[in-house]
Every structure is written in C-alpha cells, then in structure tokens.
KOLZAPA-950279 format. One record per residue (C-alpha): z, x, y. Coordinates in steps of 0.1 Angstrom, whole numbers, padded with zeros to 4 digits, always signed. Example, Ala and Ser with C-alpha at 12.3 -4.5 7.8 and 13.67 -1.06 7.14 Angstrom:
2
+0078+0123-0045
+0071+0137-0011
! end
This chain:
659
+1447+0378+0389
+1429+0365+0418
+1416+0404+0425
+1403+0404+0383
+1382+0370+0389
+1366+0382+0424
+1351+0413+0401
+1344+0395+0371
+1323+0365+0401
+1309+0399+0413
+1296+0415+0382
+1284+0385+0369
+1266+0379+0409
+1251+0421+0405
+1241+0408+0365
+1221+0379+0381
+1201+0398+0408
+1193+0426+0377
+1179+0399+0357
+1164+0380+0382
+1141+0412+0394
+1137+0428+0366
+1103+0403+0363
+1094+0389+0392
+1058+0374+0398
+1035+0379+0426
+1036+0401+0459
+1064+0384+0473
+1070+0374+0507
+1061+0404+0534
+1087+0421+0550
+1089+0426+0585
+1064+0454+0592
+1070+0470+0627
+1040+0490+0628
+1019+0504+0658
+0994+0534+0665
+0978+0544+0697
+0944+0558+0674
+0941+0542+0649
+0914+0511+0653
+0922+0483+0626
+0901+0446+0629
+0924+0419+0617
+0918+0406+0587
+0916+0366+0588
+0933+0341+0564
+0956+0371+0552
+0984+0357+0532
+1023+0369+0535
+1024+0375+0497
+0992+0393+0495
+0992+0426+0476
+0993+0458+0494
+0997+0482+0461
+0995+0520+0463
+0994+0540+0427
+1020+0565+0432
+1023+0576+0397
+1023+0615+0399
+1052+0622+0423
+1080+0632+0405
+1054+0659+0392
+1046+0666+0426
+1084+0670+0442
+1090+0692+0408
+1063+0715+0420
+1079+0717+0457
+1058+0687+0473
+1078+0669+0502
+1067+0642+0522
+1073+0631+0562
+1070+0605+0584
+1049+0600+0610
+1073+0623+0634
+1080+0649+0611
+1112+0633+0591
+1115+0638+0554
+1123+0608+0535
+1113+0594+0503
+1078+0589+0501
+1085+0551+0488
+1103+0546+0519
+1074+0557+0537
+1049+0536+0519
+1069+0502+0521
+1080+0509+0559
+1040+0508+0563
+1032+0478+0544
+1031+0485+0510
+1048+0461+0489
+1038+0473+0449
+1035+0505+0434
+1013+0505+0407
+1027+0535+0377
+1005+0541+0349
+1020+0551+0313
+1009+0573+0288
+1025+0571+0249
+1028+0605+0246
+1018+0632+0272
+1030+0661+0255
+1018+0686+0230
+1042+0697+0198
+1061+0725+0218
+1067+0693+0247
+1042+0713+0273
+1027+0680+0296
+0994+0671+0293
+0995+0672+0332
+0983+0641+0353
+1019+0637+0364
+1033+0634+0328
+1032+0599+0331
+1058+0585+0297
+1076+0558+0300
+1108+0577+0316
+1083+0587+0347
+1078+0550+0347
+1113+0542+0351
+1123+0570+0378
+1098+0555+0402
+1101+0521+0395
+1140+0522+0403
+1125+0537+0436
+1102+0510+0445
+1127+0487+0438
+1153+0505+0459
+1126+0500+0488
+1116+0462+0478
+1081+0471+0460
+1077+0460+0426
+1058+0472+0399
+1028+0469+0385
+1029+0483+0352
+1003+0501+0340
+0996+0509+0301
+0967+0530+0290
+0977+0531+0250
+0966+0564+0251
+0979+0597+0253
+0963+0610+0286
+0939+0597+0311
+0922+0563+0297
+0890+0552+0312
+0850+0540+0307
+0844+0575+0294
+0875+0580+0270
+0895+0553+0254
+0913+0578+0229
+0939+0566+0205
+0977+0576+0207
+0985+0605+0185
+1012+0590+0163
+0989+0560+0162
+0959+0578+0146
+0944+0564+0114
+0963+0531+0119
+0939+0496+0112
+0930+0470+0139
+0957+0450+0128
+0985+0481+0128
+0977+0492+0161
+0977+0459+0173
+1015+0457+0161
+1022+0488+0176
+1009+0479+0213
+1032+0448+0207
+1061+0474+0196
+1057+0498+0223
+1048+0471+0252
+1078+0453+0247
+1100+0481+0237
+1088+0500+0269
+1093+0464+0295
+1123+0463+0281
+1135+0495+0289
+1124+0489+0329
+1143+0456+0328
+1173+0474+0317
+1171+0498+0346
+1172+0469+0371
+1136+0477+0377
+1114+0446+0396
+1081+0442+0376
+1059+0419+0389
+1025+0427+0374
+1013+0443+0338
+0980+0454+0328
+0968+0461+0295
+0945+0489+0296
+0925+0508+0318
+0892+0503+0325
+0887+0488+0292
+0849+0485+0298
+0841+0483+0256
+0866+0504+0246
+0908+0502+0242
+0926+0527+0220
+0898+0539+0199
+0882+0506+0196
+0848+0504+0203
+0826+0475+0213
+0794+0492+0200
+0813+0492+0163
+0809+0463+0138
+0834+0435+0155
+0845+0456+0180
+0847+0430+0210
+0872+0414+0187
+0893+0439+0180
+0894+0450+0214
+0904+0414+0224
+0930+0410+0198
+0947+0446+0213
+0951+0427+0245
+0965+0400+0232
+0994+0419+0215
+1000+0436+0250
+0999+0401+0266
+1020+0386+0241
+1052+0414+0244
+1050+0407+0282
+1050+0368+0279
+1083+0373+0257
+1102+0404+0282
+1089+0394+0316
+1073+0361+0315
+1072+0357+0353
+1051+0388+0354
+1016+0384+0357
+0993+0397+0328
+0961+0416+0343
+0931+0434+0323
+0913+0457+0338
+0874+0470+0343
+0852+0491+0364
+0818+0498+0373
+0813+0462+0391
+0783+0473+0400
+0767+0464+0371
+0775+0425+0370
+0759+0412+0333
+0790+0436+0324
+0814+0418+0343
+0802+0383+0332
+0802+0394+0295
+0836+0406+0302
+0850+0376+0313
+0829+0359+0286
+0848+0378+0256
+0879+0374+0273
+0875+0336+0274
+0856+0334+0240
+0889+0351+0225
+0917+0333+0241
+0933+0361+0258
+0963+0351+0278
+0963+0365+0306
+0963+0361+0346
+0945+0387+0366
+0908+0402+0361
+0915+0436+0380
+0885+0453+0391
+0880+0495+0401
+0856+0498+0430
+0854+0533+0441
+0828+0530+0471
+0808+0563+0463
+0800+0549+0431
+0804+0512+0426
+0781+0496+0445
+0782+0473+0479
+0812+0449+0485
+0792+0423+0486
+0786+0429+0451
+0819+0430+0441
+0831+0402+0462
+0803+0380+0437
+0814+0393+0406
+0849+0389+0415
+0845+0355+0423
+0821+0345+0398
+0850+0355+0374
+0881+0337+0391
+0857+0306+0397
+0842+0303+0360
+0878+0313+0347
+0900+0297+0372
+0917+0335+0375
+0928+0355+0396
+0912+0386+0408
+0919+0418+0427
+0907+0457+0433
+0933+0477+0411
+0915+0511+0422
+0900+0524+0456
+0904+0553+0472
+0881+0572+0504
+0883+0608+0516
+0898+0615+0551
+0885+0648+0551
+0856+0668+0536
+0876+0699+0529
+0896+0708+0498
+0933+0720+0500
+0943+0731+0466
+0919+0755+0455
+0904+0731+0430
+0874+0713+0442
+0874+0676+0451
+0858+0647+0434
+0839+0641+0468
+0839+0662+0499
+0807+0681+0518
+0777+0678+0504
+0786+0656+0473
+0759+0635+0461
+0778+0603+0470
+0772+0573+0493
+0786+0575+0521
+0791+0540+0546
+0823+0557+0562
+0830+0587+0581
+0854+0611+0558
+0879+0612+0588
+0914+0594+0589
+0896+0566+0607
+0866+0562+0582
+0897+0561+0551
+0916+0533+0571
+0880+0513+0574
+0868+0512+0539
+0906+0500+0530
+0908+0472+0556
+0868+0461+0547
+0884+0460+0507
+0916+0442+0519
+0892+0417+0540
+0869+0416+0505
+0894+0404+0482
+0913+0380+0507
+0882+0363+0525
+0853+0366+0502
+0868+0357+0464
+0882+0334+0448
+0918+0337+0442
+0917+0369+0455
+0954+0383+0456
+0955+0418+0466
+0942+0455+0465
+0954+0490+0457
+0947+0519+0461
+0946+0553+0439
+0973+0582+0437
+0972+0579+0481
+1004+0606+0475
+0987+0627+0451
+0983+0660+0478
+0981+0701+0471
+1014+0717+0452
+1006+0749+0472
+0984+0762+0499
+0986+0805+0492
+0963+0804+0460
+0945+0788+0429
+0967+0811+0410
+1002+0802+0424
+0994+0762+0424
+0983+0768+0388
+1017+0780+0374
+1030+0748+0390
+1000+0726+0371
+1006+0740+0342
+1046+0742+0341
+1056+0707+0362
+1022+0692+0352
+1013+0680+0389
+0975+0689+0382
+0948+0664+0368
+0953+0682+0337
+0973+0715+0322
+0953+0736+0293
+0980+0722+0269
+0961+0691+0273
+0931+0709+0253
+0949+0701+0217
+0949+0664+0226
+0915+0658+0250
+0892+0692+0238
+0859+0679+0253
+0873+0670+0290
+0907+0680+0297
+0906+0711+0275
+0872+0727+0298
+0876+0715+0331
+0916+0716+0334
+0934+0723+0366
+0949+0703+0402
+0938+0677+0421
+0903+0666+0426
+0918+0639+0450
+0940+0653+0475
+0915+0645+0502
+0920+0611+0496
+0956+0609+0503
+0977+0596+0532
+0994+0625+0535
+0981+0660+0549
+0983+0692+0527
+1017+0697+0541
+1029+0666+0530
+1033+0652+0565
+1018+0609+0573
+0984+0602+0581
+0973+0573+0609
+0956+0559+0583
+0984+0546+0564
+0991+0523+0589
+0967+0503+0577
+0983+0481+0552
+1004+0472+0578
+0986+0464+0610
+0958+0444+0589
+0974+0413+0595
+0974+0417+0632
+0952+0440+0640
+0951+0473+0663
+0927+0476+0691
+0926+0510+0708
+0890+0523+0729
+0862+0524+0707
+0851+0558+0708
+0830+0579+0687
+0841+0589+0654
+0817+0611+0639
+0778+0617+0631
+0761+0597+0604
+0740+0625+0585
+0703+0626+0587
+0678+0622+0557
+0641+0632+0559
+0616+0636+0537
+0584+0653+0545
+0549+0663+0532
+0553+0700+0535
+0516+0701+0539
+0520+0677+0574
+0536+0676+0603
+0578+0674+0605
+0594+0661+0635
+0629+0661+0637
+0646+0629+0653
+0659+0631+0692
+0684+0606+0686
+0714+0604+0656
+0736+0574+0650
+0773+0578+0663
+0797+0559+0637
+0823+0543+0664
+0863+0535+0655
+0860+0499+0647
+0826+0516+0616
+0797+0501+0641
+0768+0528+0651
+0755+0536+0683
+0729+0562+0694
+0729+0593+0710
+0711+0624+0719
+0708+0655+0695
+0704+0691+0700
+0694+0708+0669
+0695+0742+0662
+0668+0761+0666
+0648+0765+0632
+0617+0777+0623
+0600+0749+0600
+0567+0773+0591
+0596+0795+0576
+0607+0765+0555
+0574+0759+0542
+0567+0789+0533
+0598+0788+0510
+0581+0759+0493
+0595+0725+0483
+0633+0720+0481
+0659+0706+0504
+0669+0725+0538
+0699+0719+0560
+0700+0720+0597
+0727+0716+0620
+0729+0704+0652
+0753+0688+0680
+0760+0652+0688
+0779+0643+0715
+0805+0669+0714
+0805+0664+0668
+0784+0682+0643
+0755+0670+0632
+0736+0675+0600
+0698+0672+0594
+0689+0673+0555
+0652+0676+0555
+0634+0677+0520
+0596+0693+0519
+0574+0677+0487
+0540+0675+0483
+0526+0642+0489
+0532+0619+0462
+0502+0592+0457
+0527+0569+0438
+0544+0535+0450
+0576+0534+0457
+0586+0567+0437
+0623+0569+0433
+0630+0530+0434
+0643+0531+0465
+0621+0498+0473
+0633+0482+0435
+0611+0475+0411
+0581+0475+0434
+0551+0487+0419
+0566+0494+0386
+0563+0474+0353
+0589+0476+0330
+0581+0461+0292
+0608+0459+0267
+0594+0465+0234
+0628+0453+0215
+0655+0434+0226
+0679+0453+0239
+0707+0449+0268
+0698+0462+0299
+0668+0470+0318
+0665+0475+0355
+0669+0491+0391
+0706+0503+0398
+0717+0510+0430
+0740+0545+0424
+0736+0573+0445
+0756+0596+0420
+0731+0586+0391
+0698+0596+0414
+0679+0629+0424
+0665+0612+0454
+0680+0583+0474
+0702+0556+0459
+0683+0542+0432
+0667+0551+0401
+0651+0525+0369
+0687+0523+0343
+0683+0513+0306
+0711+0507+0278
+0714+0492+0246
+0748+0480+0225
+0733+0482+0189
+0718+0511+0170
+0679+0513+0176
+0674+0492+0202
+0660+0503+0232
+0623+0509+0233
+0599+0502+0263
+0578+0515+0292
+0579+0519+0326
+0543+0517+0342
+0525+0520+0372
+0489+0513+0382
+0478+0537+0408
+0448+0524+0431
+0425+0538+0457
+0426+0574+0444
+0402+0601+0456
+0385+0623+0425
+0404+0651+0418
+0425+0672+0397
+0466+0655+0398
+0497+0663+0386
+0522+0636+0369
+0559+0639+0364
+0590+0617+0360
+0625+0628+0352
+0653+0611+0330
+0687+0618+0320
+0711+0599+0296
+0732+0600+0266
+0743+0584+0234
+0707+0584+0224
+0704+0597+0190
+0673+0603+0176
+0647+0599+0208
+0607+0601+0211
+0602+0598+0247
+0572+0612+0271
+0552+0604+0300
+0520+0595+0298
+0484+0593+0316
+0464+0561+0310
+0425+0560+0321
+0408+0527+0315
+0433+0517+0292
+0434+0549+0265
+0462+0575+0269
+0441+0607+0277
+0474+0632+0284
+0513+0630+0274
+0542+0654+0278
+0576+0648+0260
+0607+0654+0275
+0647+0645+0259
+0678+0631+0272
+0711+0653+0265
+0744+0647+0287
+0752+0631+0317
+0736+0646+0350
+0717+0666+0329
+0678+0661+0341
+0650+0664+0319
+0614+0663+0333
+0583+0655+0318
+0551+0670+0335
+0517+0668+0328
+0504+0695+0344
+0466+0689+0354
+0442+0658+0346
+0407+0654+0363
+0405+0618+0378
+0370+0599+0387
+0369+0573+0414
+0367+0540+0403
+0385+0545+0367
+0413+0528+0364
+0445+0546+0364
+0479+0541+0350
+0508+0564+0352
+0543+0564+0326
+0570+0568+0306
+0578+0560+0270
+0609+0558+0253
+0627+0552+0218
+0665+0557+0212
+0676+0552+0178
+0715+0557+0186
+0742+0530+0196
+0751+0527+0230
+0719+0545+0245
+0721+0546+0276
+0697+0562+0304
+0687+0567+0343
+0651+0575+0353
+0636+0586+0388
+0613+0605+0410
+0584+0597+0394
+0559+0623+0414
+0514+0623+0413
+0505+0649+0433
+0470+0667+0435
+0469+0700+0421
+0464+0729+0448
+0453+0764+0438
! end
C-alpha cells in the first residue's frame, strides 16, 4: 500500500516536471560553464546577463550521423554533439521544420529532412542536456527564405483564410506533439525570413501585407493555446536595408500581431555593419517595446572547402571580410554579435548561430559524399528536391556550402572557437599575437606608375591591426600591363603569414566618385515617380568594385523611373568613352540606357537590360568628341514596368579614347 502511493507521488512528480518543460520561456538561468583555452583570445562582454541566449541551429544532425558524421571533444572523446554544445555554453538549440520534405516515393528533399519527427529527435536531446528549443517553422516544404517563400504541397490552391487554418492546424498539432515527448520549448518563430513573403503570400500582391500578417497570427495564436510560456518570435533578414525593418515592424504593429521577439539574420559578408543592426534592432524593440535578437550568423574558420562542394564563402569570394577566416577570426565576429545584441539594443536577449555542426559526410570524393546526400539527405539539397523546388534546388543540388563555418573540423573533431559562448562572460586573455594578413586592394591607372605598399596590416587575436613589413613576390608589372585592364594577384610574406596583393589596372576614369564608394557624392539621383527605394547600399556581394553601388526598388507594378546623373567639370577636349553597368530583376518590361548630355541636349545613348541576379549588363557609348568649355553631363535612365523591380548600379567609367 504504502509502496503503490510512493509510485503513484512519483509518477505524478515525473508528470509535473514533463509538463512544466515542455514550454518554458526564456534562456533560463546559465549553468555552470567550466570553460578555459590557452589560444583562444575572447574580450569580455559587459552587462552580460545569466539568462542571455547562447542558441546554436543544429537542425541537420541526425542527417549527418546517418551519413557516418561523428563528433569529439576537445581531447578527442566522442560524445553527443548536444553534450558538447551545452558543456560550452550553449543553452538553446534552434530546429527548423519543414511540412513535408519528401517527394511521392518518400526520397528527402535533403537539408537534413527536417519534419516534425527530426524536430522531436533533437529536441529530446537538448532537453536531455538542459537546452531548450527554439522551434522553428518555415510552412513550407524546403528551405524558406527572402528569395523563396513556397507554399506546402498539400496546401497548394488553398485561400488566405484556408491556409491560415491550416498553419493554426499544423502549429498546434506539431507543439503538441514536442510537449508530449517531454520536449522543453522555450521559443517559436513563425516563418523564416519573412521579408514580404510567407507561404506563397506576397506583399507585392493586392493585400498582401495583410494576408501575410493574418498567417502569423494563426501561428501565434496555436502557440499562445499549447505553450503559452513560450515566446512568439517573427523573423527577417537583410537589416541592412533599415526603411525594411521599420516597415516591418510597422505592419506588424498596424495588424495586431501577438507576438514577443523581432529576430533578425545578420550574416556579416552580406548584411551590413553591426552598428547598423544594433539601430535597427533597437529602433524596433524601443518603438514596439519588444524584444530583439540575431536568429542567424555564422563566419568561416577556414578558407578551404572539405566536401567537394564549394562553400558559400571561402578564397577569393566577393564578400566583406572584417575578420580573419581562422578559428580566431570565427570566435571574434561571434563575441562582437553577442556584445551587439547585449550592450547596444534594446531588449536585446540573445544570439545564434547557423548549422555550427553542419560539417563534410565524407572526405574520399564528390561522388562517395553524394550517395550519402542523396540517400540520408545530409546535403543542402538531394535532386529529389527538383519535383518540389525546380528553379534552385533542382539545378544547383548537392552538400554543404557551410562546412567551413562549423565548430567542428572535417573529421568531426571541436574547434577553440566554440569556446566562445562560454568564456564571453569572463573573458580569456592569452598573448596577443598575430593572426593573419589583412588582404591588399589597389587600383591603378595602367597608364601610370604602380607602387606596391612596404607595409601590410597584421590582424592581431583580440581583431586589432598592426603593421608590418612585406616581401612581395617578385613580379613583372610591364607584363601585367601589357595584358591590359583586369585584376592581378600577387603574393607575398608577412611576418612568417601569406600575404595577398589584389591590384586592378583601368584606364583613368575622369568621373567623381565612380563606384559609390564615397556615397552619393557627385551623383544626382531624380525619381521620376514615386516609388520605394532609391539610394547608395553598402554590399560588397551586390558590387563589381568596392562595397557600394547606387540600389533602386519598387513594391507596385510600374513604378520605378529616374536618373542617375553626373556633371563632369574641367575636362580637356577630346574624344571619351562612357559606360555604367547594372544588374537586377523582377523588372518586366524595361527601357533603360546611358546617356551623354552636352549643354543640356542628349547627343549619344546606348541601351542596356537587366535579367537575373549577378548578372551585369553594361551600357557603353563608345566614342563622343568633347569641346572645352561645353558643359557635360554623364547618365543612366531607367523604366521598370514590373512589380517588385528591383536593381544595383556601379562603375560608372569616362575614359578618353586611345588608338
């Protein structure tokens, strides 16, 4: 008797505990992190609360462990990876789900297979490690983001109002199935990257803001009634581009969505400065009273690929680069973010970062770790994908354009850098020693002279620069002339490190600030309708030369029409040359062309298009005879008739014409 009510007072005590983390909100308190390193610099971060989020997206390693993948600790000990992340400060794991990854035979999409039963399997092993879950639903069938919002197949052809009853359906029906495996979600977002677009909804269509809006609020609403400790978070990226962000937040409001968390992507090769997102971050959770964090970032510890597949980023990617790609320069762009969120926003409550466990299935060859893609689905994408995502996943499918942005090594085995999350909130100093060679940009006139520098900057442990002597190879420079204009590479040594010199011969270009790099300087930009956007972005990835280029996009259907001007003075007479290059897309119907203005008539023009993304398009006028003391202005025109329009322009280029 007294045996039977010790169980029962037991089963109802195990019940209890179920329940009571099956939701939970918030980081929680920090465990005791006993974390050192004799390498690895780390600053303190200031003001860094015990609850604060340390999240890691983890969400493709049962595909991973299915294709052979095992992981070790720091001295060569396999354990579960989830141990390994919590025992260095991690405290969330952030799982994304996918309706339906599968094609009508049940071959994965790839991308981890990420269903709700993936969901489940890790979250019962975060939980076993004292992590809980963010929950992470893309109401879509594969990979969800600012390019692709695609619609669910068994939800295709449904209204507004239908899918919004499914979302509510499959939401609650998929929270209710972690809660029943014991499962401690603290956090759930609805949608990814939702910038306009959320399970075929489009803000560019008639009402579309609405729609979108009412979409989250059936996800909110089925977390409110399963979990309603959990917080609620929406999620964006690009934060670069702020009058997004505030309109964002401003539809978000306008609607009544319920939620608790504006989460924000900021990928540091494309998004911009963190002092830009720590003011749109802020400007949200300050006009909102919300609160904000960085549900995406991610940094390369090494150049070099691992899997046979090509990386996102790695030597010689067009990408910005403030840190080192070494283990060091990975653990620095992670503590700045951490220091970002905590010390420079609002409400700020924590920051994760992207698939740090996604590594290489296999090291022999492309063709071995494809079997595994393809059969265990541990790439970005299988070619069963194809039926589902034709224009992305069925072209460019394969592995992992990541796995240099891990914490673990090809091999599976811990990188330094993980440390990180832990020894932020005591810092680790070690001696401050060089790290690696910040690359070397010039650009010539191949008709001049071309010095290269005798001193390089040395990027130290702790990110700070210090300079040093150089020895470059030797190179013949009347060689690279000869070879006309284009970009060379030369290498040299820097302190024991390799340096590289990327030198660029052109011919000398009489224009102003020619590919933006100084803003809007010298340019005049006049919008001819009313349309959204119109100005100098800062995006290395989007530029032929430098960082910036002039950007242009409109919402609504024939829109955008303007020019972009510049008045050229103290010009010699003689015969020029005039070009200026733009790409885009979504454009529709276009009539665009640069243009030669002397004493105010248009005497030359040349037309050029926009097609797809990264694809430049140059318009050149080829020879035009200038006189001294005419005035001259130099241009570009352009009309888009279609929705969404969207372009990038740059190196505008007046050159004299040599024989």
């Amino acid at each position: 008797m007294r045996k039977t009510w010790k169980m029962r007072m037991l089963l109802l005590l195990v019940l209890a505990a179920l329940v009571l983390s099956a939701c939970s909100p918030g980081g929680g308190k920090r465990k005791e992190i006993n974390v050192t390193s004799d390498s690895l610099y780390v600053q303190k971060v200031e003001n860094l609360p015990d609850d604060f989020i340390m999240g890691m997206d983890a969400s493709c390693v049962p595909a991973l462990e299915a294709s052979g993948v095992k992981y070790y600790d720091f001295d060569g000990t396999e354990k579960d990876v989830y141990e390994i992340l919590s025992d260095n400060g991690i405290n969330y794991i952030r799982v994304r789900i996918w309706n339906d990854p599968f094609d009508a035979n049940g071959n994965g999409y790839g991308g981890g297979n990420c269903d709700i039963e993936n969901a489940i399997a890790i979250g019962k092993r975060a939980t076993e490690y004292g992590m809980k879950l963010l929950v992470n639903f893309h109401y879509s069938d594969f990979w969800a983001d600012p390019g692709k919002q695609m619609v669910p197949k068994a939800w295709k052809g449904m209204s507004t109002d239908e899918k919004a009853e499914a979302i509510y359906a499959y939401t609650k029906d998929c929270l209710q199935q972690l809660k029943k495996a014991g499962v401690d979600v603290g956090m759930v977002q609805i949608g990814n990257e939702t910038n306009g677009a959320l399970c075929g909804e489009s803000s560019a269509a008639l009402g579309g803001w609405k729609k979108i809006m009412q979409l989250i609020s059936a996800g909110s609403k089925a977390v409110r009634e399963v979990c309603p400790d959990a917080l609620v978070a929406v999620h964006f990226a690009n934060p670069e581009n702020a009058e997004s962000y505030a309109s964002y937040g401003k539809n978000l409001d306008y609607y009544g969505v319920d939620y608790d968390v504006f989460a924000s992507s900021y990928y540091p090769y494309w998004h911009g400065t963190l002092d830009n997102l720590a003011q749109v971050l802020d400007k949200i959770a300050t006009t909102y009273n919300k609160k904000v964090m960085v549900a995406e970032t991610s940094y390369a510890y090494t150049p070099n690929d691992t899997d046979f597949n090509g990386n996102t980023i790695g030597e010689g990617a067009n990408v910005v680069k403030d840190y080192p790609m070494t283990v060091q320069g990975q653990a620095n762009l992670v503590r700045d973010v951490i220091d970002t969120v905590a010390n420079k926003t609002a409400n700020g409550i924590g920051v994760f970062y992207w698939e740090g466990t996604w590594i290489s299935v296999g090291t022999n060859s492309w063709e071995e770790n494809s079997a595994k893609w393809e059969k265990y689905g541990s790439g970005w994408a299988s070619s069963y994908a194809a039926g589902y995502d034709p224009n992305d996943a069925g072209k460019y499918y394969g592995g992992c354009a990541v796995d240099n942005q891990a914490f673990f090594d090809e091999k599976g085995h811990a990188l330094e850098s993980l440390k990180v999350f832990g020894l932020v909130h005591k810092g680790n100093a070690v001696e401050n020693k060089a790290d690696a060679v910040e690359d070397v940009n010039l650009i010539c006139d191949i008709n001049g002279e071309v010095f290269l520098p005798d001193l390089v900057n040395a990027v130290m442990l702790d990110n700070s620069k210090q300079q040093i002597a150089v020895q470059w190879e030797e190179v013949d420079i009347e060689a690279l002339k000869a070879q006309g204009i284009g970009q060379y590479t030369i290498k040299g040594t820097a302190g024991g490190m390799e340096a590289t010199c990327y030198l660029s011969l052109v011919y000398y270009n009489y224009l102003q600030n020619w590919s933006f790099e100084e803003g809007d300087a010298g340019w005049a930009a006049t919008a001819l309708k009313k349309f959204d956007q119109l100005y100098v972005e800062d995006k290395v990835t989007d530029s032929i030369t430098g960082t910036k280029h002039y950007h242009f996009w409109g919402a609504s259907a024939n829109s955008v029409e303007f020019t972009l001007e510049q008045e050229v003075e103290n010009l010699a007479s003689d015969t020029y040359s005039y070009e200026i290059s733009i790409m885009g897309g979504d454009c529709g119907e276009t009539e665009i062309y640069a243009y030669i203005k002397v004493n105010g008539q248009i005497v030359a023009t040349a037309e050029t298009l926009v097609t797809v993304y990264n694809e430049w398009h140059t318009a050149r006028i080829e020879s035009f005879d200038y006189h001294e003391g005419d005035t001259l202005v130099v241009g570009i025109y352009v009309k888009c008739n279609g929705a969404n329009a969207w372009g990038k322009i740059d190196d505008a280029k007046l050159n004299v014409v040599t024989e």
